[in-house]
Structure formats: C-alpha cells, structure tokens
N, CA, C, O and CB atoms as a CASP TS submission, in Angstrom:
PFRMAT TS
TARGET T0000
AUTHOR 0000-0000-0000
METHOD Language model
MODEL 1
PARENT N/A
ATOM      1  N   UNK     1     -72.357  19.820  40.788  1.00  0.00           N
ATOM      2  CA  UNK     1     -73.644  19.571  40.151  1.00  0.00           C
ATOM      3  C   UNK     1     -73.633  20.239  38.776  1.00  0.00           C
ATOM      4  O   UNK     1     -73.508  21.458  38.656  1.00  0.00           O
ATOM      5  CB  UNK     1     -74.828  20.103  41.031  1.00  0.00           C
ATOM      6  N   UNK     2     -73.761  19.455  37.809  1.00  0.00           N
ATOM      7  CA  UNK     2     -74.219  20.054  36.320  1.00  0.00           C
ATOM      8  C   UNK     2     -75.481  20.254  35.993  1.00  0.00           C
ATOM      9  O   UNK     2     -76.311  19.363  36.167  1.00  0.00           O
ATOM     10  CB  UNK     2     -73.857  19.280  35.263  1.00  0.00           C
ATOM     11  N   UNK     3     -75.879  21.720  35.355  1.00  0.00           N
ATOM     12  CA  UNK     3     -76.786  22.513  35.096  1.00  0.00           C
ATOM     13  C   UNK     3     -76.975  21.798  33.402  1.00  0.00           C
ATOM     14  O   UNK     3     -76.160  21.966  32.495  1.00  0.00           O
ATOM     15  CB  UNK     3     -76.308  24.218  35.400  1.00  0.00           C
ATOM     16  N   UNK     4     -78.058  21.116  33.320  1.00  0.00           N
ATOM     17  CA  UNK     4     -78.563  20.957  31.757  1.00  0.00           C
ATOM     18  C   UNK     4     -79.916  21.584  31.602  1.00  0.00           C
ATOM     19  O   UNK     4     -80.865  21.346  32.349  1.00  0.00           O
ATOM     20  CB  UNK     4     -78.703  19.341  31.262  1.00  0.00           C
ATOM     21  N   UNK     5     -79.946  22.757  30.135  1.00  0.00           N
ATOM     22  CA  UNK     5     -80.414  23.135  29.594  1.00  0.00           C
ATOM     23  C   UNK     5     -81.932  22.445  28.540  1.00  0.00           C
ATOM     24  O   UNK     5     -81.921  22.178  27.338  1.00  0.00           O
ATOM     25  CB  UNK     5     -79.410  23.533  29.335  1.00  0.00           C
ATOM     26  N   UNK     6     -82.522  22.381  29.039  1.00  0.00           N
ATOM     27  CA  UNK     6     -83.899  21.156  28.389  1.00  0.00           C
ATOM     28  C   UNK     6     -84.714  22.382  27.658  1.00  0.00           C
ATOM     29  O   UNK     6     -84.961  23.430  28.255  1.00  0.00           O
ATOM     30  CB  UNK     6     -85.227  20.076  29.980  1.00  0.00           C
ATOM     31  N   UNK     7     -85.052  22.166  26.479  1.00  0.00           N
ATOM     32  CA  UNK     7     -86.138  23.318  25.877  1.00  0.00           C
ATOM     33  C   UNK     7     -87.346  22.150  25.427  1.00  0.00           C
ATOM     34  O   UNK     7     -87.289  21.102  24.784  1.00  0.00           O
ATOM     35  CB  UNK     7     -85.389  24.466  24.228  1.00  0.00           C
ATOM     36  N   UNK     8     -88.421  22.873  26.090  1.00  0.00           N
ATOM     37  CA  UNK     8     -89.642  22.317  25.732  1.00  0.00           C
ATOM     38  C   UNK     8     -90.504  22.911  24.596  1.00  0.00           C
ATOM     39  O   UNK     8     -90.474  24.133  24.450  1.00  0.00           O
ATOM     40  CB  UNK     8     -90.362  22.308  26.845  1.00  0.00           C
ATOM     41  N   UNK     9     -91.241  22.186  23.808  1.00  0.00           N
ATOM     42  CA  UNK     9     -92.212  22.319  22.452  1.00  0.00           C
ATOM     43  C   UNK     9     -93.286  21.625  23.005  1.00  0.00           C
ATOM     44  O   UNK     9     -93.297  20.963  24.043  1.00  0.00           O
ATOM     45  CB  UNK     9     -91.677  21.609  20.906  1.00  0.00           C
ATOM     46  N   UNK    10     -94.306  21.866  22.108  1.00  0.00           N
ATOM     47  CA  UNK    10     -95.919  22.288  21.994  1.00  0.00           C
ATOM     48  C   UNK    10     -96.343  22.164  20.542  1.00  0.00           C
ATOM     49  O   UNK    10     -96.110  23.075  19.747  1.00  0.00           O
ATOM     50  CB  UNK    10     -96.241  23.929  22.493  1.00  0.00           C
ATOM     51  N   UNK    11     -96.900  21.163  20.225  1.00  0.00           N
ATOM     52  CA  UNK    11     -97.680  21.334  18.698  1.00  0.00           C
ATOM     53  C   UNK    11     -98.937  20.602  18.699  1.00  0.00           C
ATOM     54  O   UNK    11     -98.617  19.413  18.691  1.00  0.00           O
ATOM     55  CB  UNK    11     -96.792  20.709  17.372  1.00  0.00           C
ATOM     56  N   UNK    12    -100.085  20.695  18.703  1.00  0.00           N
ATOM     57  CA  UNK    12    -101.214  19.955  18.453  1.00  0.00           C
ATOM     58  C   UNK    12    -101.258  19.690  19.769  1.00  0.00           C
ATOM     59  O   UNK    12    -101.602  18.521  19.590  1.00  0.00           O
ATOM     60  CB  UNK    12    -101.226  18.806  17.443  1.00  0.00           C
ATOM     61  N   UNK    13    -101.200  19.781  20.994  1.00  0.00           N
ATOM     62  CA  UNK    13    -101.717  19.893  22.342  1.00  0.00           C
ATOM     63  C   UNK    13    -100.778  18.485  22.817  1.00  0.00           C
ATOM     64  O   UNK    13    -101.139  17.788  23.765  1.00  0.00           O
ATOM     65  CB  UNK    13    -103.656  19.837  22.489  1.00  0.00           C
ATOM     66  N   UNK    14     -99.521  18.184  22.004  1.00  0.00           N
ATOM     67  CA  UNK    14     -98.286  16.942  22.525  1.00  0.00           C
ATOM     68  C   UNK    14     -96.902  18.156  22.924  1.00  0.00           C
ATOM     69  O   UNK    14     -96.669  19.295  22.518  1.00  0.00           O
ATOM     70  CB  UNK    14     -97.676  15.446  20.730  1.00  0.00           C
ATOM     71  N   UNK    15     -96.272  17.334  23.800  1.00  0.00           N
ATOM     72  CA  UNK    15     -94.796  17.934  24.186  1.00  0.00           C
ATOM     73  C   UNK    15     -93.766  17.216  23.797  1.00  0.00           C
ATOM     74  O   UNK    15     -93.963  16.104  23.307  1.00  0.00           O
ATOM     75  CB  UNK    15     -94.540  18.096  25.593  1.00  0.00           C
ATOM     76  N   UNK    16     -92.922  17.552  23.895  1.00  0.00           N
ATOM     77  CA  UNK    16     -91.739  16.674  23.776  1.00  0.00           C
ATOM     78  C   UNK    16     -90.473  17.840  24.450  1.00  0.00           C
ATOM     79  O   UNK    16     -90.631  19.059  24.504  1.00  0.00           O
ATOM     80  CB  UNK    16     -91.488  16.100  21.892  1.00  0.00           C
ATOM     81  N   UNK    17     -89.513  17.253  24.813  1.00  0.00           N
ATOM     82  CA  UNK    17     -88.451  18.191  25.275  1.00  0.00           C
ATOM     83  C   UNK    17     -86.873  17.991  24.751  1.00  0.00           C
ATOM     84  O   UNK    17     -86.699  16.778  24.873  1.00  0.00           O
ATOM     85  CB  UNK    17     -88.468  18.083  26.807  1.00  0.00           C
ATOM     86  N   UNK    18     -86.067  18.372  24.411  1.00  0.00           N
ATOM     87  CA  UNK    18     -85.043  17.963  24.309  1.00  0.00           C
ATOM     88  C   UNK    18     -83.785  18.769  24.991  1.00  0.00           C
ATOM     89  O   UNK    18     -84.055  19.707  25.741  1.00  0.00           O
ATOM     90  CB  UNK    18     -85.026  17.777  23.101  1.00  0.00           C
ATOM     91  N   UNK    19     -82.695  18.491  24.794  1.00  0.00           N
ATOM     92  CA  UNK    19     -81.530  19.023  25.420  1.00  0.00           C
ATOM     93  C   UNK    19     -80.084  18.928  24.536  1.00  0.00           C
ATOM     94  O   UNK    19     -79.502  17.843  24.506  1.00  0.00           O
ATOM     95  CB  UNK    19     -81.411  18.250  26.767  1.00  0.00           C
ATOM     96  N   UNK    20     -79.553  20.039  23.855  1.00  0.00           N
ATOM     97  CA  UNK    20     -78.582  20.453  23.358  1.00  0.00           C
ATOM     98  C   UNK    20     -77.070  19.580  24.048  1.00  0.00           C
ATOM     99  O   UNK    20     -76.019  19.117  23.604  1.00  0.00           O
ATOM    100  CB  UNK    20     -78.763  21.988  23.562  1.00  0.00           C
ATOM    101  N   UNK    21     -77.897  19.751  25.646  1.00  0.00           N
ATOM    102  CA  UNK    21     -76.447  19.054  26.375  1.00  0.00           C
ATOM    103  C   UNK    21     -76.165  17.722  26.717  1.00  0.00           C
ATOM    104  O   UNK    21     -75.228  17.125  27.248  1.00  0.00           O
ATOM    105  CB  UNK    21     -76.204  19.548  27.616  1.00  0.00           C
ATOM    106  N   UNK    22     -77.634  17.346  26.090  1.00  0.00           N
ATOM    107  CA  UNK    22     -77.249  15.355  26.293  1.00  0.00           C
ATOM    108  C   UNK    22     -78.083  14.677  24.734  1.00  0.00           C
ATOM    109  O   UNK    22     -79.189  14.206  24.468  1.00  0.00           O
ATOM    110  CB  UNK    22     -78.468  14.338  28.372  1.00  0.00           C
ATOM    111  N   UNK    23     -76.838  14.964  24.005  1.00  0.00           N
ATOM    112  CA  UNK    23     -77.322  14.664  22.417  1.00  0.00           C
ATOM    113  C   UNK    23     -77.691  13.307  22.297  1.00  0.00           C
ATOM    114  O   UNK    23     -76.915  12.597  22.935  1.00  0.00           O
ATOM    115  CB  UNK    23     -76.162  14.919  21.262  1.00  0.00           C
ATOM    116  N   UNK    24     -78.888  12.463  21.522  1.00  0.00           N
ATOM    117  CA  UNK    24     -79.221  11.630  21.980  1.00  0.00           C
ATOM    118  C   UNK    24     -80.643  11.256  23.016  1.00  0.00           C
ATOM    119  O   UNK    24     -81.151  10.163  23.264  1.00  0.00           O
ATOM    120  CB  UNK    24     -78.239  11.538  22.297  1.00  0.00           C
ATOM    121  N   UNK    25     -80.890  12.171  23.321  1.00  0.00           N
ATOM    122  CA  UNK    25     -81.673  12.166  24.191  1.00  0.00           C
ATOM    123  C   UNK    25     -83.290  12.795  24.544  1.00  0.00           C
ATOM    124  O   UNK    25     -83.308  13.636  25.442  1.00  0.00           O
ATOM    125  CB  UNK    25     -80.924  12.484  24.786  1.00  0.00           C
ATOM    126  N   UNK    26     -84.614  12.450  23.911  1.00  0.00           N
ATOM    127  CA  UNK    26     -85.612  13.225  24.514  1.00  0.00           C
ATOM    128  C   UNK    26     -86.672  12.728  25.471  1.00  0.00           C
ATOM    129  O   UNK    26     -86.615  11.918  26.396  1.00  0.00           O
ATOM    130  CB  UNK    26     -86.214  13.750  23.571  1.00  0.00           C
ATOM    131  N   UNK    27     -87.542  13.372  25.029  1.00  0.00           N
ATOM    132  CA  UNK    27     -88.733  12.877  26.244  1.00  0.00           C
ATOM    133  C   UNK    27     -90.068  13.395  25.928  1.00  0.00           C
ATOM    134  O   UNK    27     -90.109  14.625  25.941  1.00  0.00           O
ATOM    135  CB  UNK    27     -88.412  13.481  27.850  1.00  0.00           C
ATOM    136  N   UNK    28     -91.326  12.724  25.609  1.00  0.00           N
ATOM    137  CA  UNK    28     -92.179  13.439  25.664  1.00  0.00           C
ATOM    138  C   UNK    28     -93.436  13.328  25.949  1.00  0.00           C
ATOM    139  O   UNK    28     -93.576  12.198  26.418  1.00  0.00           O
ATOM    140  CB  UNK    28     -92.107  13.804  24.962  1.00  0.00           C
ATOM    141  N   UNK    29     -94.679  14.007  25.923  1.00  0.00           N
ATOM    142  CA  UNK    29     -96.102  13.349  26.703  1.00  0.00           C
ATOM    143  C   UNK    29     -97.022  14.216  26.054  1.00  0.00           C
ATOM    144  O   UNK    29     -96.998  15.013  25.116  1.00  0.00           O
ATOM    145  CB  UNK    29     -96.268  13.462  28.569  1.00  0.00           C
ATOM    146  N   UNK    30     -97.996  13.701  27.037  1.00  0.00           N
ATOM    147  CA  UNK    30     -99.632  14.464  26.223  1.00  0.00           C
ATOM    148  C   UNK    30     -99.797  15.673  27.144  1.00  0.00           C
ATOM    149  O   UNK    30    -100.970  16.041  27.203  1.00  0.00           O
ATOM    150  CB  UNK    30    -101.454  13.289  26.343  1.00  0.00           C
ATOM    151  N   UNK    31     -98.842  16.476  27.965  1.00  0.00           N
ATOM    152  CA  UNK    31     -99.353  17.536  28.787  1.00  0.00           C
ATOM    153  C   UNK    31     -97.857  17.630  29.194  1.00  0.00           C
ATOM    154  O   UNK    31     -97.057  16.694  29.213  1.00  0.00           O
ATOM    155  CB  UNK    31    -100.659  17.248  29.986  1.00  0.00           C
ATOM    156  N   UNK    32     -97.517  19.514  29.662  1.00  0.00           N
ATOM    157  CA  UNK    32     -96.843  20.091  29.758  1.00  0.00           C
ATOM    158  C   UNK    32     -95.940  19.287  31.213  1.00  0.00           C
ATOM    159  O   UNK    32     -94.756  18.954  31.277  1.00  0.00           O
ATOM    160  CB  UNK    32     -97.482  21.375  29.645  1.00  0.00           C
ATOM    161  N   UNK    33     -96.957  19.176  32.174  1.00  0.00           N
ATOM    162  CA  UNK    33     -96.676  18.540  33.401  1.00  0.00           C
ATOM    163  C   UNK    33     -96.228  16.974  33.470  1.00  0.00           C
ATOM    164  O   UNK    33     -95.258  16.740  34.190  1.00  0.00           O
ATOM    165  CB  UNK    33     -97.853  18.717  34.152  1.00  0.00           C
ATOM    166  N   UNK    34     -96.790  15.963  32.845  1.00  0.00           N
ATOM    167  CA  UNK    34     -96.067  14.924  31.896  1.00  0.00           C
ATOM    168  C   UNK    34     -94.646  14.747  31.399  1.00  0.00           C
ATOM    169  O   UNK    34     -93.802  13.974  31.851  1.00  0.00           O
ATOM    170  CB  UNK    34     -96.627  15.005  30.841  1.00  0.00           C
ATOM    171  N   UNK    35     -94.530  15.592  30.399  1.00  0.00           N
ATOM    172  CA  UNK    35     -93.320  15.668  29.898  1.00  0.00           C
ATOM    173  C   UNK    35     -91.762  16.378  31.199  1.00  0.00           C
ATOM    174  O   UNK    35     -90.636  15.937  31.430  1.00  0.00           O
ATOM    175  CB  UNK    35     -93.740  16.700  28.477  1.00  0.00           C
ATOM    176  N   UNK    36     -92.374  17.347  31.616  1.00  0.00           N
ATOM    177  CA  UNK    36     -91.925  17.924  32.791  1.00  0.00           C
ATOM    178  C   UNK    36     -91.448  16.850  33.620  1.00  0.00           C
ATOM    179  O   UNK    36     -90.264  16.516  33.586  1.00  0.00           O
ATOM    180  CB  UNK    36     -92.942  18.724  33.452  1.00  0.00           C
ATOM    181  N   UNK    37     -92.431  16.195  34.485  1.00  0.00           N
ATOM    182  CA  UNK    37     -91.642  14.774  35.620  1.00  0.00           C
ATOM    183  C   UNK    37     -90.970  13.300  34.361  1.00  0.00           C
ATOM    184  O   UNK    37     -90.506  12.349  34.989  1.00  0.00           O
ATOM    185  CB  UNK    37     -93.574  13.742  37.066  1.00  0.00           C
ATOM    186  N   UNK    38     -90.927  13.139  32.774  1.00  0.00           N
ATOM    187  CA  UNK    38     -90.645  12.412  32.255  1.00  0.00           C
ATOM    188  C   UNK    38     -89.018  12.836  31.990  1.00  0.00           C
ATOM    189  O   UNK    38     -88.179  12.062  31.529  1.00  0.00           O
ATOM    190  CB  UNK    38     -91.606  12.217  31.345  1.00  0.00           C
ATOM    191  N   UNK    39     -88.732  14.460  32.449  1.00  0.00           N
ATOM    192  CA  UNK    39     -87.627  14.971  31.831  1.00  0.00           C
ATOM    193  C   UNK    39     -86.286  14.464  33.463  1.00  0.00           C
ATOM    194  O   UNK    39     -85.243  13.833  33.635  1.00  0.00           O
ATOM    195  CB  UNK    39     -88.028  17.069  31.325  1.00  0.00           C
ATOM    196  N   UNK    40     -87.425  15.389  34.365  1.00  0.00           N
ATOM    197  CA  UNK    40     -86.228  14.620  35.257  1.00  0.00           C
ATOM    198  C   UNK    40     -86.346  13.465  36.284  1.00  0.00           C
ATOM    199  O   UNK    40     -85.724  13.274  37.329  1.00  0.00           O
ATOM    200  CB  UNK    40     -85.625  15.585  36.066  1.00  0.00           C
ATOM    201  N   UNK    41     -87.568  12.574  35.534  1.00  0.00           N
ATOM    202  CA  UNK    41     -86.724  11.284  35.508  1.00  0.00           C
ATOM    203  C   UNK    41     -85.897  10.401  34.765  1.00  0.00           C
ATOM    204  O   UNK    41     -85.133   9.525  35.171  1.00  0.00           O
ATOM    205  CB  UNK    41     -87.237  10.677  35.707  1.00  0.00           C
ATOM    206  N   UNK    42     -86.177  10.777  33.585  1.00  0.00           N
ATOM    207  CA  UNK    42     -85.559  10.447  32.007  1.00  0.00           C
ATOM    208  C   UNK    42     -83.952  10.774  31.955  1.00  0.00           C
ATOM    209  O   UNK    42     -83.108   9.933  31.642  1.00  0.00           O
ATOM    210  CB  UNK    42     -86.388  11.543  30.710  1.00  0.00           C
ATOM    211  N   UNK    43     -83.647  12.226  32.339  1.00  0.00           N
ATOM    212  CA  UNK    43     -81.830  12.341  32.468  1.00  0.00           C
ATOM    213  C   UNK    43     -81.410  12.180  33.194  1.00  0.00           C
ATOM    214  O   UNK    43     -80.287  12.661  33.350  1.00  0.00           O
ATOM    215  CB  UNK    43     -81.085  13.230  32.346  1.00  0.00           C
ATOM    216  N   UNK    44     -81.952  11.454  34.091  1.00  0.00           N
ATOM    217  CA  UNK    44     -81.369  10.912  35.779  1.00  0.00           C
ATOM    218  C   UNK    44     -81.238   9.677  35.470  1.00  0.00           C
ATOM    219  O   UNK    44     -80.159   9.159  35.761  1.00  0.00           O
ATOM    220  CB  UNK    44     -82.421  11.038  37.283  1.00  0.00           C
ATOM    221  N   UNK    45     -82.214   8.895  34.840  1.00  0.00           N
ATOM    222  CA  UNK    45     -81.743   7.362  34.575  1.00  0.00           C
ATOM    223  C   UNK    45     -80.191   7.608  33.317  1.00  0.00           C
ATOM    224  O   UNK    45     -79.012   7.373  33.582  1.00  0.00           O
ATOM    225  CB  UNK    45     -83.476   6.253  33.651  1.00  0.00           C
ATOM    226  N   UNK    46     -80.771   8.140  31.976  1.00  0.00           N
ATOM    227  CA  UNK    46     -79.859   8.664  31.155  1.00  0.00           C
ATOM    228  C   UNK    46     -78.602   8.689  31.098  1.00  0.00           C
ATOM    229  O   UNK    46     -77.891   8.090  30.290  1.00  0.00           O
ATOM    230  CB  UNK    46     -80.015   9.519  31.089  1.00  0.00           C
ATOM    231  N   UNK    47     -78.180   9.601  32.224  1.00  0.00           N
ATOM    232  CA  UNK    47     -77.461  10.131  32.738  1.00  0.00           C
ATOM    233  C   UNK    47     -76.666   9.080  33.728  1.00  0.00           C
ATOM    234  O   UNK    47     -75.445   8.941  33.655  1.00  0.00           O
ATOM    235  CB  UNK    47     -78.103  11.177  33.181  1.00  0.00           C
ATOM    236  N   UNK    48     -77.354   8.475  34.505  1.00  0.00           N
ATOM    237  CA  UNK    48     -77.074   7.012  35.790  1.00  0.00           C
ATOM    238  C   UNK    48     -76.565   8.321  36.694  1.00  0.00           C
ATOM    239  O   UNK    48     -75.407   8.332  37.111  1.00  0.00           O
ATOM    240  CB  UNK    48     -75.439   5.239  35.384  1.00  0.00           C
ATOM    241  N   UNK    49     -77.241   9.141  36.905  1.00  0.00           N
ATOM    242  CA  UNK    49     -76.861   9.792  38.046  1.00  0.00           C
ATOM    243  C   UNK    49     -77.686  11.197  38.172  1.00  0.00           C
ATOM    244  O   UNK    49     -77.996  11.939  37.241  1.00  0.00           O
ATOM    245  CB  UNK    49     -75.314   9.980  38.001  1.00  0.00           C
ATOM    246  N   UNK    50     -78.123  11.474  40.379  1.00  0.00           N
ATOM    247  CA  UNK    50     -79.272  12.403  40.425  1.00  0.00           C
ATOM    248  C   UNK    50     -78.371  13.627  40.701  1.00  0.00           C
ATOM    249  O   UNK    50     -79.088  14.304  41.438  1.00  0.00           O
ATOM    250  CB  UNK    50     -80.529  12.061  41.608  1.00  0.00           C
ATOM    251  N   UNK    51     -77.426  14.180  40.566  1.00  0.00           N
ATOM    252  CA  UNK    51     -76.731  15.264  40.853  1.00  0.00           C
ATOM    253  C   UNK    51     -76.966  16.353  39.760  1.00  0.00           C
ATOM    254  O   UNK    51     -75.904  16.930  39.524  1.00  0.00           O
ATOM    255  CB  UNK    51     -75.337  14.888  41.017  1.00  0.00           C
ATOM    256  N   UNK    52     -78.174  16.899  38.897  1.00  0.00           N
ATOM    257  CA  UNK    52     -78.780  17.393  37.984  1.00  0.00           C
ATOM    258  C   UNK    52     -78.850  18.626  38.321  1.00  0.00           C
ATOM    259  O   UNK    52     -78.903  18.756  39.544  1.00  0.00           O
ATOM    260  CB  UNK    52     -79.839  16.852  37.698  1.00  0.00           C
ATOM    261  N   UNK    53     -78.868  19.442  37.831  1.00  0.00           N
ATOM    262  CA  UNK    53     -80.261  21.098  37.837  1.00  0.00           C
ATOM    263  C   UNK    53     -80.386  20.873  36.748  1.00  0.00           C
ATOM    264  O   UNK    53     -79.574  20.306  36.017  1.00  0.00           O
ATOM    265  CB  UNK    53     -79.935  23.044  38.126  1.00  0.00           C
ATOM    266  N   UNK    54     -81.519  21.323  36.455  1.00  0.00           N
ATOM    267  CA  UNK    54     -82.876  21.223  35.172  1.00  0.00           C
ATOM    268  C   UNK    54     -82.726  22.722  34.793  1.00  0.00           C
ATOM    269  O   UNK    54     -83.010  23.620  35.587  1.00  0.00           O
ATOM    270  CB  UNK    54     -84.871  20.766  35.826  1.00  0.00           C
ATOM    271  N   UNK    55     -82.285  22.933  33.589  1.00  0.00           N
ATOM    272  CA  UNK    55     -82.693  24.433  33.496  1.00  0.00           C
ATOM    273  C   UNK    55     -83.779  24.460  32.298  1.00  0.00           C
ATOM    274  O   UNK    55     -83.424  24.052  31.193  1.00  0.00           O
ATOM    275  CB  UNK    55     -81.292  25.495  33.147  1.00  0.00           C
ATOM    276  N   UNK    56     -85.237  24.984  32.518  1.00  0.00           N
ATOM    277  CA  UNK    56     -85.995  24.471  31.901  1.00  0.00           C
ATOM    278  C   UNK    56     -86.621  25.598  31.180  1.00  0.00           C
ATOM    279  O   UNK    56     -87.278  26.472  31.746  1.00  0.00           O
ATOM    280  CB  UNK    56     -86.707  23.664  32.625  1.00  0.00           C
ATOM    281  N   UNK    57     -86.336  25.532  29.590  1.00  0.00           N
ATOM    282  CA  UNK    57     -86.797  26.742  28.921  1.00  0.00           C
ATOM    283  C   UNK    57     -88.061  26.491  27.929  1.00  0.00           C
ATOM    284  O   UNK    57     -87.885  25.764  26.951  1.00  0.00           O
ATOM    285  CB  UNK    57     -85.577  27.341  28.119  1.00  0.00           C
ATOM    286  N   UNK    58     -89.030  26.941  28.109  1.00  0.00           N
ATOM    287  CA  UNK    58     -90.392  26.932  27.643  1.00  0.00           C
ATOM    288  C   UNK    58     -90.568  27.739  26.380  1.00  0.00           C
ATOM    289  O   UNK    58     -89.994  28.788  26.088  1.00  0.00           O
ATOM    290  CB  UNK    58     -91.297  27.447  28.704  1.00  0.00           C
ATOM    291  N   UNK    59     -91.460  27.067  25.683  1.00  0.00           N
ATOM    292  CA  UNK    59     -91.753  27.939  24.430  1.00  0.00           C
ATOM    293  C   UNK    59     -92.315  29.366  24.924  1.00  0.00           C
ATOM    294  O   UNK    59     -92.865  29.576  26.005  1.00  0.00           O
ATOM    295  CB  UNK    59     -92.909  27.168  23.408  1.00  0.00           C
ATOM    296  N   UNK    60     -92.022  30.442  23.749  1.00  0.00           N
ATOM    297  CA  UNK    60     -92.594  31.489  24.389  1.00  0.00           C
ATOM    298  C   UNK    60     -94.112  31.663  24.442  1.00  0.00           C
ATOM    299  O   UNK    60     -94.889  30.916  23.848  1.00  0.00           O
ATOM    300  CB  UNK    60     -92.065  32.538  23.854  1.00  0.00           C
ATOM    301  N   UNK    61     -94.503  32.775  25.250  1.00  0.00           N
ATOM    302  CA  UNK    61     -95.481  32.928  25.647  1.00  0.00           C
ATOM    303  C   UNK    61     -96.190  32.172  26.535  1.00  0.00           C
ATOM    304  O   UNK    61     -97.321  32.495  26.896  1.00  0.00           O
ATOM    305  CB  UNK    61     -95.908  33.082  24.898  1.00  0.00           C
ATOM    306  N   UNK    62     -95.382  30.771  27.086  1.00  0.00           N
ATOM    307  CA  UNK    62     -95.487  30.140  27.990  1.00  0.00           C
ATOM    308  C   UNK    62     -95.359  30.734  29.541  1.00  0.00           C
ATOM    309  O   UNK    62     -94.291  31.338  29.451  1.00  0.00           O
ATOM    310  CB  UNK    62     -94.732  29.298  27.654  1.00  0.00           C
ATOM    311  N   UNK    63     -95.802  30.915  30.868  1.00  0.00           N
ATOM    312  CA  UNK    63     -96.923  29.958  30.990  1.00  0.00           C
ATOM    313  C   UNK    63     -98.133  30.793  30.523  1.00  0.00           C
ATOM    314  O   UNK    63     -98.209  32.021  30.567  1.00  0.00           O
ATOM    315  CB  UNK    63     -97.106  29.354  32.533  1.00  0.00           C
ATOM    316  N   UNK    64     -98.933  30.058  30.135  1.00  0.00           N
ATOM    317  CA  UNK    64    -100.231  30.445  29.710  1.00  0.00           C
ATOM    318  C   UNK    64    -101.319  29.243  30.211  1.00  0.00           C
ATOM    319  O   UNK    64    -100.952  28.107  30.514  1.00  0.00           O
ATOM    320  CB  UNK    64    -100.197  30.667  28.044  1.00  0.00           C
ATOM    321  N   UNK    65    -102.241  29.548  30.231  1.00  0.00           N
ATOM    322  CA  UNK    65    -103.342  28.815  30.792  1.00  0.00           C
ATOM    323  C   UNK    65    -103.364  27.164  29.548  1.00  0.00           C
ATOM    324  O   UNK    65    -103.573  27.153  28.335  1.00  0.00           O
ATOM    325  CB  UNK    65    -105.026  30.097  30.732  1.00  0.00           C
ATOM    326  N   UNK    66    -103.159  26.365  30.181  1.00  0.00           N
ATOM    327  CA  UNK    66    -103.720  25.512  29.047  1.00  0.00           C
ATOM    328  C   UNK    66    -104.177  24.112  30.093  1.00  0.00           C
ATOM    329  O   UNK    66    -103.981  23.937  31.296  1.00  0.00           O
ATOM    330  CB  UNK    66    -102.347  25.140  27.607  1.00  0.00           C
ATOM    331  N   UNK    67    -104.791  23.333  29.163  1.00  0.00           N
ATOM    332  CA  UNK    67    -106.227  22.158  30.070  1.00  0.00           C
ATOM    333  C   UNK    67    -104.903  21.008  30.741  1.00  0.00           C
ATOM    334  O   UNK    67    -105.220  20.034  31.424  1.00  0.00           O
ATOM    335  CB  UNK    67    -107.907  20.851  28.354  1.00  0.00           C
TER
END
C-alpha cells in the first residue's frame, strides 16, 4: 500500500487540496469535509486503484471550529 501525502488550503471559506506525490492532480470544494471525501475519491479513480493511505496535512492551526 502507498502512503500519499495531500496538503489541504483554506482561503475565503473554499478548499482545495493537492499532492506533491501525484503531480497533476487536485481537488476541491466549499467545506473542509467536501474536499476531504472529493480527495479520496478523486486519487482512487486517478490513480485506477483503492490500495491508498491518505496522509492528510492541514493548514496550520487547523482543526479549529469552522461552519
């Protein structure tokens, strides 16, 4: 199983995520949780395969309360 590295962003209350280890490739939504299930379903199709770990690095000061 390969471990990919996804870093998530935050600007104006949109996400988007990307990944260093599948160049080519993002994902993004109107909420943290959104972008989150868009990521691993997005590098699983991507990818054509579910043998994944998500290693999922958040902006800092994340988690924090948000709507």
């Amino acid at each position: 199983m390969d471990e990919i590295a996804v870093v998530y962003h935050e600007e104006d209350g949109l996400w988007w995520a990307e990944s260093g280890d599948v160049p080519g490739w993002a994902a993004g939504g109107d909420s943290l949780t959104q972008v989150r299930e868009r990521v691993r379903d997005g590098l699983r199709f991507f990818l054509g395969r579910d043998d994944i770990a998500i290693d999922e690095r958040l902006p800092t000061g994340w988690p924090r309360a948000h709507p």
